[in-house]
C-alpha positions in Angstrom: -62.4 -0.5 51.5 -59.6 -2.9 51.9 -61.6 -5.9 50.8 -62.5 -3.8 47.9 -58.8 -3.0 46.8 -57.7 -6.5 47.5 -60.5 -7.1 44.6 -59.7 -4.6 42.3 -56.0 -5.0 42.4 -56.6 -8.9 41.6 -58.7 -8.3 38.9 -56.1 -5.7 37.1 -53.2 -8.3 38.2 -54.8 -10.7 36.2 -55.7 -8.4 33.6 -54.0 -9.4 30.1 -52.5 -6.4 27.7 -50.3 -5.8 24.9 -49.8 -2.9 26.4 -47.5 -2.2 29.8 -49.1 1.6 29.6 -52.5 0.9 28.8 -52.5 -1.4 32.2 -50.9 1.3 34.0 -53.3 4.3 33.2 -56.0 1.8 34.3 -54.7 1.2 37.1 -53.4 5.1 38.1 -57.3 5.7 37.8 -58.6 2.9 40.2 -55.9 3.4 42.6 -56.2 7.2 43.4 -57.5 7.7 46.6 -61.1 7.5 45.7 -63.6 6.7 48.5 -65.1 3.3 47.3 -68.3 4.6 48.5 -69.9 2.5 45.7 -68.2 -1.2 46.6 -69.0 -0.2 50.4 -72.6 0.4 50.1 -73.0 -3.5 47.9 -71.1 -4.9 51.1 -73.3 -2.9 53.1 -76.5 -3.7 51.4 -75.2 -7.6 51.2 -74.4 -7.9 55.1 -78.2 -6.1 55.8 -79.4 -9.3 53.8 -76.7 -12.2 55.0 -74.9 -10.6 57.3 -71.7 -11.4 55.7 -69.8 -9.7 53.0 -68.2 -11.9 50.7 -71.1 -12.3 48.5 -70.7 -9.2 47.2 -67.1 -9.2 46.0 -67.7 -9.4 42.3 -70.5 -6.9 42.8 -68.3 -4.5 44.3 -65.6 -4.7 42.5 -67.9 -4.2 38.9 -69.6 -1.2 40.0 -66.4 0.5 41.0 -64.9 -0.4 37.9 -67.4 1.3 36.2 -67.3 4.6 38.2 -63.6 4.7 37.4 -64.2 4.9 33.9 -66.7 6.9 34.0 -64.6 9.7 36.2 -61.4 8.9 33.3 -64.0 9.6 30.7 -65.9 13.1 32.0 -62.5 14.4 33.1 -61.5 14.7 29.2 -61.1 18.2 27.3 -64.4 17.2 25.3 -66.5 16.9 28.0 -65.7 18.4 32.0 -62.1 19.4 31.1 -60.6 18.8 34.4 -56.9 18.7 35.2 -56.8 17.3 39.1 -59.0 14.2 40.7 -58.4 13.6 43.8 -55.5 15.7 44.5 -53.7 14.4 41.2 -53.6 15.1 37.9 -56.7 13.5 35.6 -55.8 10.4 33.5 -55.5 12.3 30.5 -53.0 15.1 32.0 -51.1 12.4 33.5 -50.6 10.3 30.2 -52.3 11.7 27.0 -56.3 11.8 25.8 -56.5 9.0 23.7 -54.5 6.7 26.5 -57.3 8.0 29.0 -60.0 7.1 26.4 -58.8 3.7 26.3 -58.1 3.2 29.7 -61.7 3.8 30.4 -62.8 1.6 27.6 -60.7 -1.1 29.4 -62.1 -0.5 32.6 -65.8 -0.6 31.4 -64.9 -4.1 29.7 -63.3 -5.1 33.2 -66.1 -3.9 35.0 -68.7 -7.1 33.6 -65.9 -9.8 33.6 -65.9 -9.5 36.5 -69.2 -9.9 37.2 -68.6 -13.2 34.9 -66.6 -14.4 38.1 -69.4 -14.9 40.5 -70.2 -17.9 42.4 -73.5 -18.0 42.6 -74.4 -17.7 38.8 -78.1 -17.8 39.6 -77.8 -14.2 40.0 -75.5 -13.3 37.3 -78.2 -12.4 35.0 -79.6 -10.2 37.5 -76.5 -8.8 38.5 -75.6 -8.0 35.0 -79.0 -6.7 34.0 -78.5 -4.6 36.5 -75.1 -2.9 36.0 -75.9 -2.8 32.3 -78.8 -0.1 32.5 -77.6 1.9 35.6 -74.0 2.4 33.4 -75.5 2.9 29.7 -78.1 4.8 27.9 -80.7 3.8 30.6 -78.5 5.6 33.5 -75.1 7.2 33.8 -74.4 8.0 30.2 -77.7 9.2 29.5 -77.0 11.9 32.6 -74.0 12.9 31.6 -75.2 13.7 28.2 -78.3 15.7 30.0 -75.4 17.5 32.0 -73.2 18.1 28.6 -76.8 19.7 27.0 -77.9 21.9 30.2 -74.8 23.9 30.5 -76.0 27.7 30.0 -79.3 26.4 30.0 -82.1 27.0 32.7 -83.4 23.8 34.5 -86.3 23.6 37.3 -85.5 21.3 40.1 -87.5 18.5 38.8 -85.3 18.8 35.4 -82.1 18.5 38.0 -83.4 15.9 39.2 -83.8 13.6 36.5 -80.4 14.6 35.7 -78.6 13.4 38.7 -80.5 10.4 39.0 -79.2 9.4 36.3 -76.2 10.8 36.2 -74.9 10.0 40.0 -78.3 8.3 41.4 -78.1 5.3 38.9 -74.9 3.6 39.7 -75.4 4.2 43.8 -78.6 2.4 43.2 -77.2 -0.5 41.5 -74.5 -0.9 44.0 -77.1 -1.6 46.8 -79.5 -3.6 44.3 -76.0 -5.4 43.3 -75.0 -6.2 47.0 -78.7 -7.4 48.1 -79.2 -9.2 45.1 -75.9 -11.4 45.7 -76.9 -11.4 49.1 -80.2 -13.1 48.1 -82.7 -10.4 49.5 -86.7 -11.1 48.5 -88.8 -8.4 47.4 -90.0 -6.6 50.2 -85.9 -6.1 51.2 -85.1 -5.1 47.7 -87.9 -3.1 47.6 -86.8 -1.0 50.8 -83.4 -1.0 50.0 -83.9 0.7 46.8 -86.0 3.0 48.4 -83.1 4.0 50.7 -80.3 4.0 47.6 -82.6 6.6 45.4 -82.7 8.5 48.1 -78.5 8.4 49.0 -77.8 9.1 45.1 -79.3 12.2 45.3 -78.7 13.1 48.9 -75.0 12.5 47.3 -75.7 15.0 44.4 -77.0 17.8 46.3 -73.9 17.8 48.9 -71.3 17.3 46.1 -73.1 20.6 44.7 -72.6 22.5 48.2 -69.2 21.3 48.3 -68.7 22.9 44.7 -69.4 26.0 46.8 -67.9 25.9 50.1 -65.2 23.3 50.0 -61.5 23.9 49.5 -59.1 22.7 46.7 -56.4 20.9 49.4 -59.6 19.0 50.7 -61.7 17.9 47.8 -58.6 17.4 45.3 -60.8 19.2 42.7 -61.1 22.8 41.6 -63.6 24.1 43.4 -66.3 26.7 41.3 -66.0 24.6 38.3 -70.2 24.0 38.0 -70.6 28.3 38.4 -67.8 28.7 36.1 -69.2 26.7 33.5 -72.9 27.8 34.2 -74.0 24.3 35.2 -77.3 24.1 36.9 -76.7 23.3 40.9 -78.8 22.7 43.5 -77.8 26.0 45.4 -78.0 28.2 42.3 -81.4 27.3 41.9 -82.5 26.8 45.8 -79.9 28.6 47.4 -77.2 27.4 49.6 -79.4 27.2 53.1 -82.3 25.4 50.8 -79.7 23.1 49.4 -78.0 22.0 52.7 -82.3 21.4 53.9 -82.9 19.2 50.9 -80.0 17.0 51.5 -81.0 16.2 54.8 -84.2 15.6 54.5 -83.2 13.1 51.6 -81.4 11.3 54.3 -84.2 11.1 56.5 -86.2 9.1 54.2 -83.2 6.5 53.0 -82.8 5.8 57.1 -86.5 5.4 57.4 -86.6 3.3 54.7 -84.3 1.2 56.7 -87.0 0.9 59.5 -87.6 -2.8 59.2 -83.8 -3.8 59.5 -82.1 -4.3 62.4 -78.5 -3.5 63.8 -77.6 -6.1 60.6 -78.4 -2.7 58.2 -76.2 0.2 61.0 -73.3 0.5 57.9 -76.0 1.4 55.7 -77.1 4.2 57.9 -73.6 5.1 59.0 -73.3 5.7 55.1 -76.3 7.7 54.7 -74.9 10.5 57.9 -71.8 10.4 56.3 -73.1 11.6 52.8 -73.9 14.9 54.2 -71.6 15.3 56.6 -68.3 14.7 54.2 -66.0 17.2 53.0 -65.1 15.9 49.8 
């Protein structure tokens, strides 16, 4: 998490704008509290391949970039309408809705020059490839329009699915693709590690929908009973709480399996997966 900051702040230091308040509502948004769960599992995923870290940096710093945005953009009145992330007030409550808008516009942008930065440019076009279609049309977009659409609608569990692995699953999976890539995994790793991440994205979706339900404002920063309130299809309104709580383990248990031909070089990869469904917020 440190390393990842020490990125991120370097990148907005160096950022160039016209604009002293367009650089600070970008970097209110990155510097919030948030969990870098996304830059930790490409450091993870990088040190299962190379034991070392430091490949990774520009891949870390790019996906969490883009989750940044992202969160800036869902929060506004025209699409989740939240007022608090993490504990504080949302981008657009803190400044104004088109500042927010163009904050995350700027933090998109940021997202692939970095990426431009890396020093093993043999995997740029990769990397990029990569980030591209788990951020755009092909991935996280394209979920949160399906979310936008299937409120006061009924969806099956397969239907959620598809939803959240776009929505949520497709930047987790890049993140570990990212971080093995610059790592330099072959096939077979990739392979396995992608395995793992599909399963982590939604493992992550299910327990952020249970938290939705049992958590507490103080400890998730976040309104809780926003999905019911808005009549969003969860996994514990269509499996029930118990069912829910069953799925997400059993989600883990295949992303650690998939893990089965790494050694002790892949333990903060599974230290990630326990803690997916053991957090509180």
């Amino acid at each position: 998490m440190e390393r990842s900051d020490r990125q991120l702040d370097q990148i907005l230091s160096a950022s160039s704008t016209a604009s002293d308040r367009l650089l600070e509502a970008m970097r209110y948004s990155v510097f919030n509290g948030g969990k870098r769960f996304r830059p930790v599992l490409a450091y993870a995923a990088c040190q299962a391949i190379t034991g070392r870290v430091e490949s990774a940096d520009a891949s870390a710093a790019a996906v969490e970039l883009v989750h940044a945005y992202s969160l800036v953009h869902d929060d506004l009145p025209a699409m989740d309408d939240d007022d608090l992330r993490r504990g504080q007030p949302t981008c657009h409550i803190k400044f104004d809705e088109a500042t927010a808008i163009l904050a995350g516009d700027a933090l998109q942008t940021s997202a692939f020059s970095a990426l431009l930065s890396h020093p093993t440019p043999e995997h740029l076009p990769q990397l990029l490839s990569e980030l591209t279609a788990a951020s755009g049309a092909m991935g996280m977009v394209a979920g949160q329009m399906i979310d936008l659409s299937a409120v006061g609608h009924a969806l099956d569990v397969n239907a959620l699915e598809n939803m959240h692995q776009h929505k949520t699953g497709a930047l987790i999976r890049a993140s570990v693709r990212m971080g093995a890539i610059a790592g330099g995994a072959t096939a077979f790793q990739l392979n396995a590690l992608t395995t793992y991440a599909e399963a982590l994205g939604l493992a992550f979706q299910v327990q952020d929908d249970i938290l939705d339900v049992e958590g507490d404002i103080s400890t998730l920063g976040k309104q809780t009973g926003a999905d019911a309130a808005l009549d969003k299809p969860t996994y514990p309104a269509l499996l029930g709480l118990g069912q829910a709580k069953t799925k997400a383990r059993e989600l883990i248990d295949k992303g650690l399996s998939a893990l089965d031909s790494f050694g002790p070089e892949a333990d903060l990869l599974r230290e990630l997966a326990r803690y997916v469904i053991q957090r509180n917020h």
